[in-house]
VODREN-184192 format. One line per 3 residues: number of its first residue (from 1); their letters; for each residue x, y, z of N, C-alpha, C. Coordinates in steps of 0.2 Angstrom, whole numbers, plus 5000, padded with zeros to 4 digits. Layout:
REM VODREN-184192
NUM	A	X,Y,Z,X,Y,Z,X,Y,Z; ...
END
This chain:
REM VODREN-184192
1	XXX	5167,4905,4868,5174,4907,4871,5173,4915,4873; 5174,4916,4879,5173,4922,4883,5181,4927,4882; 5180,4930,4878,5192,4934,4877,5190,4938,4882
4	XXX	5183,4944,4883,5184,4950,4886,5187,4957,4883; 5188,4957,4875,5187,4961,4870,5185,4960,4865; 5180,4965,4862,5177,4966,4857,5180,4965,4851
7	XXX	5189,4969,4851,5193,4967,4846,5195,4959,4846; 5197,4956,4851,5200,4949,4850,5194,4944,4848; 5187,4947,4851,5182,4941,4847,5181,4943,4839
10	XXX	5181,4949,4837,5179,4952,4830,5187,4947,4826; 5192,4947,4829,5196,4945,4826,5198,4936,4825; 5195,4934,4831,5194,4928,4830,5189,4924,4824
13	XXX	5185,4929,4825,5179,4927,4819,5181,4928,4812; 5183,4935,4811,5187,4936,4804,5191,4930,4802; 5195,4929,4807,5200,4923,4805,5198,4916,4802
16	XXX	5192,4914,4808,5190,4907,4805,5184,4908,4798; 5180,4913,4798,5178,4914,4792,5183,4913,4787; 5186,4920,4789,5191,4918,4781,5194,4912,4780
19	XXX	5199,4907,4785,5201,4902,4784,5196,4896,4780; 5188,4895,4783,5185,4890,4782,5182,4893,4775; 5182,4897,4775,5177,4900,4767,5185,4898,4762
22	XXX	5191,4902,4764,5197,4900,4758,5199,4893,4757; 5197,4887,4762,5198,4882,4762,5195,4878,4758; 5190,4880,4756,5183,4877,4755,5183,4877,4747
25	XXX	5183,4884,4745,5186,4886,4738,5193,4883,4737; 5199,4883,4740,5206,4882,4736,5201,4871,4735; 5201,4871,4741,5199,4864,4738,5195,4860,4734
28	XXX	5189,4867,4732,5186,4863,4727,5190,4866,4720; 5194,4870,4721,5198,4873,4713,5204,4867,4712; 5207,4865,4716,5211,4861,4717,5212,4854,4716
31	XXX	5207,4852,4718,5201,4847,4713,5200,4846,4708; 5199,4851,4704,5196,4852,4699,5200,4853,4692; 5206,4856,4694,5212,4861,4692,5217,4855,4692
34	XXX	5220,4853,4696,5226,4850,4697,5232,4854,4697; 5230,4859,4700,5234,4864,4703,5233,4864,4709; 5239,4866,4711,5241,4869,4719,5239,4874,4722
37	XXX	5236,4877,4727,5236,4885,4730,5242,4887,4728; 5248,4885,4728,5254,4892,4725,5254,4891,4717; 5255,4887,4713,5252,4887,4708,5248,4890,4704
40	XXX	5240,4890,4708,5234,4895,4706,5237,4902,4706; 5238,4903,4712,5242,4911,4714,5248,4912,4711; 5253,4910,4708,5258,4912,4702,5251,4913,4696
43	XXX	5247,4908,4695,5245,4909,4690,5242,4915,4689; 5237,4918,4691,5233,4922,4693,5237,4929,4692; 5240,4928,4697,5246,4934,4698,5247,4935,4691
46	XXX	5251,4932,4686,5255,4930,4678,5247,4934,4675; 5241,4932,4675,5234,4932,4670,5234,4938,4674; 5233,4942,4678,5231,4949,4680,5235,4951,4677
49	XXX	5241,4952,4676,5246,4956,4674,5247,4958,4667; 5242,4952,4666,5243,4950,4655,5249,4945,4653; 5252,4941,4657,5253,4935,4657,5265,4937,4657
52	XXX	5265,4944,4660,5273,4944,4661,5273,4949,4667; 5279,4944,4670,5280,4950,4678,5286,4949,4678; 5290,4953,4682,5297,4951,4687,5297,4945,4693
55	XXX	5301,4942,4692,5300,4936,4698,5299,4940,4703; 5304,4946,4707,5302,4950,4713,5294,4954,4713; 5291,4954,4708,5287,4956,4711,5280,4952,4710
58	XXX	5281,4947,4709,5275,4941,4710,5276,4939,4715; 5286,4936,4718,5285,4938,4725,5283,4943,4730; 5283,4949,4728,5280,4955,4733,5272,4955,4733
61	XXX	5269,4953,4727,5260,4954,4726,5259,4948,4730; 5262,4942,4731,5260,4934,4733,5264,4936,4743; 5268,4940,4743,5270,4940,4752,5276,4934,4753
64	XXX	5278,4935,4744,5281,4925,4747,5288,4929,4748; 5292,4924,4751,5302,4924,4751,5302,4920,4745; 5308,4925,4739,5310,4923,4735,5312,4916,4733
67	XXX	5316,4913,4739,5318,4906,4739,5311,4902,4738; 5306,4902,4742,5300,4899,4740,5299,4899,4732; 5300,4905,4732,5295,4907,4723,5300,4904,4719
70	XXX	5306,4904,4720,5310,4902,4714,5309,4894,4711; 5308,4891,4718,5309,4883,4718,5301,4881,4717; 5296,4886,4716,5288,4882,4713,5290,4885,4706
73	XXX	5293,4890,4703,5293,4892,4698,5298,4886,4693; 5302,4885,4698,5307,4878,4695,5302,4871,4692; 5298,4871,4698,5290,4865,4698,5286,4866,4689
76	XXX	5283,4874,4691,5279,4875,4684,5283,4876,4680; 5290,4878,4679,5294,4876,4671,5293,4872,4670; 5295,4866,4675,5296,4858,4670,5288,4860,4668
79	XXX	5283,4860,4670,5278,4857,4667,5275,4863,4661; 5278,4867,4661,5276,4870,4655,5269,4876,4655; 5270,4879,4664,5266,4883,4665,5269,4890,4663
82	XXX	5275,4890,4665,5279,4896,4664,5287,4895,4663; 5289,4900,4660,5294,4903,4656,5300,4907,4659; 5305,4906,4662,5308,4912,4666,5313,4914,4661
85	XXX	5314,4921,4660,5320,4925,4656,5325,4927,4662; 5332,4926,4659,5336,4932,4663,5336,4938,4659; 5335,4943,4664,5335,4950,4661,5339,4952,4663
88	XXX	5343,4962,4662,5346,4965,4665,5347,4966,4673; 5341,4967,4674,5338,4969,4682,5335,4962,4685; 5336,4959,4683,5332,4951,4689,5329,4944,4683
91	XXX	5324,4942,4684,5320,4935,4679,5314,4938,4679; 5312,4939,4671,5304,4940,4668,5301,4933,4668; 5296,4933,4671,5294,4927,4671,5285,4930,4667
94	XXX	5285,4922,4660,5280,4923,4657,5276,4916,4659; 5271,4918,4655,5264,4916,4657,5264,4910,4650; 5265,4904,4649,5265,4900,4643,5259,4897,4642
97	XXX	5258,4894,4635,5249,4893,4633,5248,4888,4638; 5251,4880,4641,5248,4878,4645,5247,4882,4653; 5250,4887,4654,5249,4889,4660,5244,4893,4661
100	XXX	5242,4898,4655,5235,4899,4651,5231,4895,4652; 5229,4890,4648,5226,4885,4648,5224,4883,4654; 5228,4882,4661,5227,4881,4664,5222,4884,4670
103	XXX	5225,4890,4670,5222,4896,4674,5214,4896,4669; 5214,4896,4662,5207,4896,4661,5202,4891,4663; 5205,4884,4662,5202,4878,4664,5199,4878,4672
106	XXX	5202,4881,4676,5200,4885,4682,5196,4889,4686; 5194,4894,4679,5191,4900,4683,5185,4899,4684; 5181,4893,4679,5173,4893,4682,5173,4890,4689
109	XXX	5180,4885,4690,5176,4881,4696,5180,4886,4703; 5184,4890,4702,5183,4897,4707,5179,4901,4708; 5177,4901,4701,5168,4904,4702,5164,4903,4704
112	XXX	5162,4896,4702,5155,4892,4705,5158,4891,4713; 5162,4890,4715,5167,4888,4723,5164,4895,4728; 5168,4901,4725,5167,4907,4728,5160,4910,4729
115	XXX	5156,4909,4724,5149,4911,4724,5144,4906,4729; 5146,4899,4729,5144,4894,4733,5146,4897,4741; 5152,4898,4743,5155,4896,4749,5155,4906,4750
118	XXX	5153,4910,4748,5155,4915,4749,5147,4920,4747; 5148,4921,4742,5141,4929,4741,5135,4923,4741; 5134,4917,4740,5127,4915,4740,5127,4914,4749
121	XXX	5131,4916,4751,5128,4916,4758,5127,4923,4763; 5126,4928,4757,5125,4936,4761,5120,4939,4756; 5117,4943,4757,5112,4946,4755,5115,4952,4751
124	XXX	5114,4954,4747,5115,4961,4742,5119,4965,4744; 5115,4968,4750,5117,4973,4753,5123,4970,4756; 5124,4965,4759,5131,4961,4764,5137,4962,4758
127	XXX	5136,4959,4755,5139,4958,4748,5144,4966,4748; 5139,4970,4747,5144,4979,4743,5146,4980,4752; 5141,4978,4758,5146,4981,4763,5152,4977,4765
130	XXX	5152,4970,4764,5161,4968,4764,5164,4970,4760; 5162,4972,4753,5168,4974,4748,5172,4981,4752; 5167,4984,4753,5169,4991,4755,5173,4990,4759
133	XXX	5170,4985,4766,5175,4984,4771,5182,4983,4772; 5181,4977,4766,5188,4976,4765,5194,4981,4760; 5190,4984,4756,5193,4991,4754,5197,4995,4758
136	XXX	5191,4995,4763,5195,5000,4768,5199,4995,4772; 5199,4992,4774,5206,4987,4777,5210,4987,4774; 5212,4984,4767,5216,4987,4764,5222,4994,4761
139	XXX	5214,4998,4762,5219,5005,4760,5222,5008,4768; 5221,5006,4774,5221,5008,4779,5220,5011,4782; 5214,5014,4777,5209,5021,4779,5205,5017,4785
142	XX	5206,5024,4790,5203,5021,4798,5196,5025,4797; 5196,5030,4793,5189,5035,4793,5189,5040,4798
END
């Protein structure tokens, strides 16, 4: 595919890497897990944090509209991934031992998925220069 910018081609390719490498992983985790990609990602979110957050701001870390988040958090209550409090300022949402359990049961085959479909396919050196890369995308440092 001929675009006629170096930015539109660098961009198309980021995209389908990223897409086909995170597709690759969610569905062997998924598989595995018997979790959801929004599932995983509340949970993850809940275990980084040490297992308690505000509903809004697992929505803010996740990108998600509240209304989405509220009606998967409705999903993992029945099943006994998570907890909501009402609080003064909003809903504490915790992290319960099946939800636990859950994200642990998880994280090798995220492992074994991510090192499979991702770093076993770059060289050392590849490896520390996308970290970086993506650091700085992230922080929006242009250099």
């Amino acid at each position: 595919m001929s675009t006629g910018s170096q930015a539109t081609e660098l961009w198309l390719l980021w995209k389908r890497a990223y897409e086909t490498t995170r597709a690759a992983v969610i569905a062997d985790t998924t598989t595995a897990s018997g979790l959801s990609e929004p599932e995983l990602s509340v949970l993850v979110c809940l275990h980084e944090s040490g297992g308690d957050l505000r509903q809004n701001a697992i929505a803010t870390a996740l990108g998600w509209d509240r209304t989405r988040l509220s009606h998967l958090l409705t999903r993992m209550e029945k099943r006994d991934y998570v907890a909501r409090t009402k609080v003064a300022s909003g809903v504490e949402i915790t992290l319960r031992p099946a939800g636990r359990r859950a994200i642990d049961a998880s994280a090798p085959t995220l492992e074994a998925s991510a090192r499979r479909h991702l770093l076993d396919r770059l060289d050392p050196g590849d490896v520390s220069a996308l970290k970086d890369i993506i650091e700085r995308l992230l922080s929006g440092d242009s250099r």
